[in-house]
N, C-alpha and C positions, 0 to 999 in steps of 0.2 A: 503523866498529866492527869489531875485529878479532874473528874469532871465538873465539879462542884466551883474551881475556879475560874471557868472556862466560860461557860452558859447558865442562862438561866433554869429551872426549873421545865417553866411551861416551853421552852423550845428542845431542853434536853429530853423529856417525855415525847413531842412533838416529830422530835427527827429519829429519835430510839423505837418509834408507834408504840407507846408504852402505856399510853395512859390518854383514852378517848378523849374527844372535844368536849359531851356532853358532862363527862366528871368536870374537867377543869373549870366547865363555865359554874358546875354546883357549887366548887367548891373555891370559887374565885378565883383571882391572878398570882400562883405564888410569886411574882417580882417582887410583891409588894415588902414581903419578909427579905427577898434577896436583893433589896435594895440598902437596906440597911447593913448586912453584911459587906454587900462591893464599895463600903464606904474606906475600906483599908487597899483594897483596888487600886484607887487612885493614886496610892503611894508609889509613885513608877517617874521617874524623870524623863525629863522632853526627848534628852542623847541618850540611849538605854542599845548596850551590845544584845545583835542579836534581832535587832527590828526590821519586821520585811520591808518598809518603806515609812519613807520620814517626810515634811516637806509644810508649805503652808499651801491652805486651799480656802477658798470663801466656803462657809457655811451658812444653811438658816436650816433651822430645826422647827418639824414639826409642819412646814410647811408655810409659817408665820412671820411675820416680822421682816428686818433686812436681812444683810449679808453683814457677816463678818468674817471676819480675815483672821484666822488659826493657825496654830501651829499643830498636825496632826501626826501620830505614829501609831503605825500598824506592825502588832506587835503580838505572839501567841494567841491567835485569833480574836484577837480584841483592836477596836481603836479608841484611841487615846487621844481628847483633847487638851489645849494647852493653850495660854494666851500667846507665850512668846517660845522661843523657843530656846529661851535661858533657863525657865520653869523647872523648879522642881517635885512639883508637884503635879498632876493633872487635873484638870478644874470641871472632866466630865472621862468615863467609858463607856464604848459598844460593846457587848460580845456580839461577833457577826454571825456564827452557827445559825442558822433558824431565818433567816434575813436574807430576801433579794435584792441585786443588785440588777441595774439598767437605764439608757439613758431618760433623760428628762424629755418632755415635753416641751414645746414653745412656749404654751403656758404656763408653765411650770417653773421653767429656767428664768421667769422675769427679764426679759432682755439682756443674760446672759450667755454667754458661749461655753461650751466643754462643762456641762453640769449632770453628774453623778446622779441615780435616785437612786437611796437605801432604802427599802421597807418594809416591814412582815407582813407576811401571808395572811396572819387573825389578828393582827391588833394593826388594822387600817389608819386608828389617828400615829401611829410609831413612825412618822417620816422624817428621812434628813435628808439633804439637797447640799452635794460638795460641789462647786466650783473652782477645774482647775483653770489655771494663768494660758496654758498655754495645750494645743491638743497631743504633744507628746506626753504632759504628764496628766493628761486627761486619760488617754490608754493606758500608760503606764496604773494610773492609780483601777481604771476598770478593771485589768487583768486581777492588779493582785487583792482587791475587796470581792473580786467573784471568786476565788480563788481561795479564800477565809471565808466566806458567808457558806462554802462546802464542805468546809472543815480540813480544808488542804493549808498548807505552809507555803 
């Protein structure tokens, strides 16, 4: 597994202690370059053998806006968004390495039940907020996003 298709940059530095806080802030965000790379990333379909977990869950990103209803998979430590789950292509990725997970807030969940928070350590605006249907697949999904955000399978 290469690392390079795995993680970013400032999280692969980050969890390796490879490369101080103080450099990174000099020398900027490398996402910004590896953004443009994980654009061949999203070549990955909704049904892909080999996925730790598949399934739809409400999202909002960022902390903004509503909820939308996704089609998600988690996948070689990455998750994968999808409108539907006929998709062949993915319409966003996480790498989760670098990224805690935990429940939400009252606040936070908007009047929702069984909502996920994903979000990094140093880049505080980085949040995503899962809602799942039900609190079996609300566990189910906390296990195994805490579980990738360690860098475990």
């Amino acid at each position: 597994m290469k690392r390079e298709d795995r993680v970013c940059d400032l999280c692969y530095f980050k969890l390796k202690g490879l490369w101080p806080l103080h450099v990174m802030e000099k020398k900027g965000d490398p996402r910004d370059a590896a953004a443009q790379k994980a654009q061949g990333v999203r070549d990955i379909k909704a049904h892909t053998e080999g996925a730790q977990k598949i399934g739809y869950l409400y999202c909002r990103k960022g902390g903004k806006g509503g909820w939308v209803r996704q089609w998600l998979q988690l996948k070689d430590l990455a998750l994968y968004f999808f409108k539907a789950h006929e998709d062949v292509k993915a319409c966003d990725s996480k790498p989760l390495p670098g990224y805690n997970v935990g429940e939400a807030s009252k606040n936070e969940a908007r009047d929702r039940e069984w909502v996920i928070k994903v979000f990094h350590s140093t880049l505080k605006s980085d949040l995503l907020f899962l809602s799942a249907e039900s609190e079996e697949d609300y566990l189910s999904w906390m296990d195994s996003l805490s579980k990738a955000t360690r860098g475990e399978k």
